[in-house]
Every structure is written in C-alpha cells, then in structure tokens.
C-alpha positions as CSV (number, residue, x, y, z in Angstrom):
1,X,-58.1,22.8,10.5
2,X,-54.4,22.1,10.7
3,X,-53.0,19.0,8.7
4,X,-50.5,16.5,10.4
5,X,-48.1,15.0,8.4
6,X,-47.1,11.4,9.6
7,X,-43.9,11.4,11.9
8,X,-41.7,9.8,8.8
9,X,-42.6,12.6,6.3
10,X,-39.2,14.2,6.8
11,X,-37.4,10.7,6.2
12,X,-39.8,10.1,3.1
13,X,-38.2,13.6,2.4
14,X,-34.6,13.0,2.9
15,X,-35.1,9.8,1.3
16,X,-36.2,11.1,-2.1
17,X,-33.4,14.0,-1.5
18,X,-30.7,11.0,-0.8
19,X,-31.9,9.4,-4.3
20,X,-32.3,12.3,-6.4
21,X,-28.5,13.2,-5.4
22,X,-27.6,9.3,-6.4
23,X,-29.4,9.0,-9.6
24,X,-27.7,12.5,-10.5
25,X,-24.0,11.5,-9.8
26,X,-24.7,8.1,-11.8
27,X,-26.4,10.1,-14.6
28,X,-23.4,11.9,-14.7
29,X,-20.8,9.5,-14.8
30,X,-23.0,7.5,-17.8
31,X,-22.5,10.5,-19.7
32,X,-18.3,10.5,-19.0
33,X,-18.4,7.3,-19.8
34,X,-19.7,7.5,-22.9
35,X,-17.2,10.4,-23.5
36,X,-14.6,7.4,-22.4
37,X,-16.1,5.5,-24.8
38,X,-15.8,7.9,-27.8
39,X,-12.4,9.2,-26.9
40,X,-11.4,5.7,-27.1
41,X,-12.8,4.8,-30.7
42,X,-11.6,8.1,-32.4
43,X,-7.9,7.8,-30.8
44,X,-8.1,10.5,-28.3
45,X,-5.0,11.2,-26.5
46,X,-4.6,8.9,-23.5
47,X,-4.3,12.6,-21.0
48,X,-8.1,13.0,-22.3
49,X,-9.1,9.3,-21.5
50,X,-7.5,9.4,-18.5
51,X,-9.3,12.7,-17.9
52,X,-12.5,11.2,-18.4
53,X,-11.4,7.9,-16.8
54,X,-11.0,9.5,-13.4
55,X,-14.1,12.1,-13.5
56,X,-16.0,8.4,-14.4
57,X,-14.4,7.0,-11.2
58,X,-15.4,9.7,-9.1
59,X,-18.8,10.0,-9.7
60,X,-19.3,6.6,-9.2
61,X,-16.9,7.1,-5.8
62,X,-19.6,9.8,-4.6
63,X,-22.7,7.8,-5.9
64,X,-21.6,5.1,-3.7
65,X,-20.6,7.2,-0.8
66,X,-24.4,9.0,-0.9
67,X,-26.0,5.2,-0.9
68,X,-23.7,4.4,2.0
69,X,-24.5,8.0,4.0
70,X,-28.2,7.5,3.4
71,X,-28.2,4.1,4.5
72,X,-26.2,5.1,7.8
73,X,-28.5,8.2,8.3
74,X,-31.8,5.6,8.7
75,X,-30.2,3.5,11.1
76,X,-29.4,6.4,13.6
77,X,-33.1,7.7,12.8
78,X,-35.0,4.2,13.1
79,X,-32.6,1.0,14.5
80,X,-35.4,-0.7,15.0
81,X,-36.1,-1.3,11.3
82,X,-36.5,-4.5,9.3
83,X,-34.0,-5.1,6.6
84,X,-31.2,-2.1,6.9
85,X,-27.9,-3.1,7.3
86,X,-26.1,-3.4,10.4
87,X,-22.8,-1.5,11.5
88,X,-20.8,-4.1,10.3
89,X,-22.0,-4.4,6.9
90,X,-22.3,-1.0,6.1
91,X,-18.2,-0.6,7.7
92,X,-17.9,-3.3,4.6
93,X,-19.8,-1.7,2.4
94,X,-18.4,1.7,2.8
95,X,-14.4,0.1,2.8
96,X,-15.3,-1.5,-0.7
97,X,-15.5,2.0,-2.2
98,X,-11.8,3.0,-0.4
C-alpha cells in the first residue's frame, strides 16, 4: 500500500525550512548583540563595536529578507489564499529593509 501525502506537504516542508533559516539568522544576531552589548560596557574599541554593530544589522537584514522571500514564494504557489499579503504590501515590506 502506497501512502499519499496531502498536495501541501512540500509547502508544510518549505515552510518549516523558511523558519528554521529565520529563527537561525535572529539567533544569531541576539548573540552579536549581546557581544555589542558587552564590548560596550568594558570600553571596547569603537572598530570592534562597530564590528559587531554591522554583523548585528546584517543578520537582522537577511532575517527580514528570508520572511519577505517566504512570504512571496506562497503567493506564487497559492494566490488564492486568505490572509497573505498582496504585491503591494510585500513591495513595502521588502523596501523597509533597503
């Protein structure tokens, strides 16, 4: 007997994919900001805050970009949906980050 899987189980998939990548990138820049943080309250030199200060910025950049892409990827896949953002807003959304 062969088992179906429903005709969204690759979405589902990509889905959990999409967030795993986000949640990673904003683990990441938690843990440079903390570093931002702790270079700040011992004095570090500003090259190393700044350092840290960027890396923090782009992680956030890319954690953004990911929400945006995965958000853009279920509108080609299902249109029709309830509740995803149209065109426009995601155009908006994705300018913000710019």
């Amino acid at each position: 007997m062969t088992q179906t899987k429903p005709a969204d189980a690759h979405a589902v998939t990509r889905d959990d994919e999409a967030k795993r990548k986000v949640v990673n990138r904003l683990r990441r820049a938690h843990g440079q900001l903390a570093a931002v943080i702790a270079a700040v309250e011992r004095d570090a030199h500003c090259r190393e805050v700044v350092q840290q200060l960027a890396a923090v910025s782009k992680a956030l950049d890319h954690a953004g970009f990911r929400v945006i892409s995965s958000a853009l990827q279920e509108c080609q896949s299902n249109p029709d949906a309830e509740g995803l953002a149209d065109q426009d807003e995601l155009e908006k959304l994705f300018l913000s980050l710019a």
